[in-house]
C-alpha positions as CSV (number, residue, x, y, z in Angstrom):
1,X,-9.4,0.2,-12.8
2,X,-10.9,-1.3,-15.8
3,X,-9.8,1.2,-17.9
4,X,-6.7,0.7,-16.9
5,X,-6.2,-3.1,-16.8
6,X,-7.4,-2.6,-20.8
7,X,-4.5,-0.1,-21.6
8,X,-2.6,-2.8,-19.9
9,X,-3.8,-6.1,-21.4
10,X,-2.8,-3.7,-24.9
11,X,0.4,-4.0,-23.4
12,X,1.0,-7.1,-22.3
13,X,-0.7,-9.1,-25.1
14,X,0.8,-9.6,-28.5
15,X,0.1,-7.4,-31.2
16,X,0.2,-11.6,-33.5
17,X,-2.1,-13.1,-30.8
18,X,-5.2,-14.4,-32.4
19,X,-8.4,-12.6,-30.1
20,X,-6.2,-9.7,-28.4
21,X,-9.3,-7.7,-29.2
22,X,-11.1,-10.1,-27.2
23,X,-8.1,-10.5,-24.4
24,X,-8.8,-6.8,-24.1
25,X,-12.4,-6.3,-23.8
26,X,-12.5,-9.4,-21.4
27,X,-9.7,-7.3,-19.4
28,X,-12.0,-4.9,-19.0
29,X,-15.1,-6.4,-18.0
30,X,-12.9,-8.9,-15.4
31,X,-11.3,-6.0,-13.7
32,X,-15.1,-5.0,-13.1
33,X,-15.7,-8.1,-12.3
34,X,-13.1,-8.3,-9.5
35,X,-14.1,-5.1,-8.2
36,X,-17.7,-5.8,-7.8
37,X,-16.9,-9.4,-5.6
38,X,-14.6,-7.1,-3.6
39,X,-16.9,-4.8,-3.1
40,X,-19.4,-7.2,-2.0
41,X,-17.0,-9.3,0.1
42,X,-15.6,-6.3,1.8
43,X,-17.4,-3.5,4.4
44,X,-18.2,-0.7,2.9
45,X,-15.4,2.0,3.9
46,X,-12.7,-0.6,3.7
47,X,-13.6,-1.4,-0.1
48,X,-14.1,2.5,-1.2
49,X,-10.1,2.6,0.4
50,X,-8.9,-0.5,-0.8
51,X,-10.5,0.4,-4.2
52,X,-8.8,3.6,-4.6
53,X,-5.4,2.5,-3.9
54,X,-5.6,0.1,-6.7
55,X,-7.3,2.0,-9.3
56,X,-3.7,4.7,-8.6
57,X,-1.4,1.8,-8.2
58,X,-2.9,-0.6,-11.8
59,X,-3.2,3.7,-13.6
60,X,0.9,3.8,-12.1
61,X,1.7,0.7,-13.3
62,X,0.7,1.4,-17.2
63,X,3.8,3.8,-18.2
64,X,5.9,1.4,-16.6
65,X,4.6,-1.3,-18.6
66,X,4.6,1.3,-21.6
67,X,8.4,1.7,-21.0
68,X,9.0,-2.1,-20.6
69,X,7.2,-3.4,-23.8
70,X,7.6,-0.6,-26.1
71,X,10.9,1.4,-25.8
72,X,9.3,4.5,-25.5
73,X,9.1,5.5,-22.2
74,X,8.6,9.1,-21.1
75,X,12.2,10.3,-21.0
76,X,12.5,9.3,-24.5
77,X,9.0,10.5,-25.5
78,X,9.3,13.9,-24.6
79,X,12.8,14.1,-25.9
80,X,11.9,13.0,-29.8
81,X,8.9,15.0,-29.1
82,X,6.0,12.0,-29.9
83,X,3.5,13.6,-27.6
84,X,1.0,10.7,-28.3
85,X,3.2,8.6,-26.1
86,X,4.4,11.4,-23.3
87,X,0.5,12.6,-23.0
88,X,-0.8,9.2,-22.8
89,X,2.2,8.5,-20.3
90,X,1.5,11.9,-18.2
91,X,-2.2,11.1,-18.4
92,X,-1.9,8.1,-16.9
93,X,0.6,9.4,-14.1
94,X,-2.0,12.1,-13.2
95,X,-5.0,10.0,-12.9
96,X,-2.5,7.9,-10.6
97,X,-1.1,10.7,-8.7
98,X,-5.5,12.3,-8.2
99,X,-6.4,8.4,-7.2
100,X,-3.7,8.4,-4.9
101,X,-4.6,11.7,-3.5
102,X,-8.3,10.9,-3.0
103,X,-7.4,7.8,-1.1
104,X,-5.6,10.1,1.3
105,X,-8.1,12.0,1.8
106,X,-10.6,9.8,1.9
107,X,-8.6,8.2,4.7
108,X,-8.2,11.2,6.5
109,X,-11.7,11.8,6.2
110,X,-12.5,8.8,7.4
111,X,-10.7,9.0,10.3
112,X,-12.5,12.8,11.4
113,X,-15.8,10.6,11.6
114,X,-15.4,8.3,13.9
């Protein structure tokens, strides 16, 4: 989740702002933060879920923010061939699509034990 709130703060924030660097790294470190008090606020099973589901929803939500703010979404990545973009894109749509997939099975798993 934090590294994904990071590749979105890149995003978001202006390339002019004075301290994006800083906008950035405190991204980082706050999505951490937020994810530690939810894990202590929340029981145990519940958070692991909850967890899960946002790491693939904030990892789904960075091409679309990629599309928005830079004009170079997948479509047009992979057709003028910039494969920086499309395999940072496709990365990021994996590591959605195997969070997304864990928190069904974890689910499922979860449901066998009890």
């Amino acid at each position: 989740m934090a590294t994904a709130a990071y590749f979105l703060c890149n995003r978001l924030v202006s390339k002019a702002s004075p301290g994006r660097t800083v906008w950035e790294v405190g991204s980082f470190f706050a999505a951490w933060l937020v994810a530690g008090l939810h894990a202590a606020l929340r029981p145990q099973r519940a958070a692991w879920h909850e967890q899960i589901w946002i790491a693939a929803a904030v990892f789904a939500a960075v091409p679309l923010v990629n599309t928005s703010t830079t004009g170079r979404g997948l479509p047009a990545s992979l057709i003028s061939g910039d494969w920086v973009f499309a395999g940072f894109d496709l990365t990021a749509m994996a590591t959605a699509a195997l969070f997304a997939m864990s928190a069904v099975f974890y689910a499922k798993r979860g449901e066998a034990a009890v």
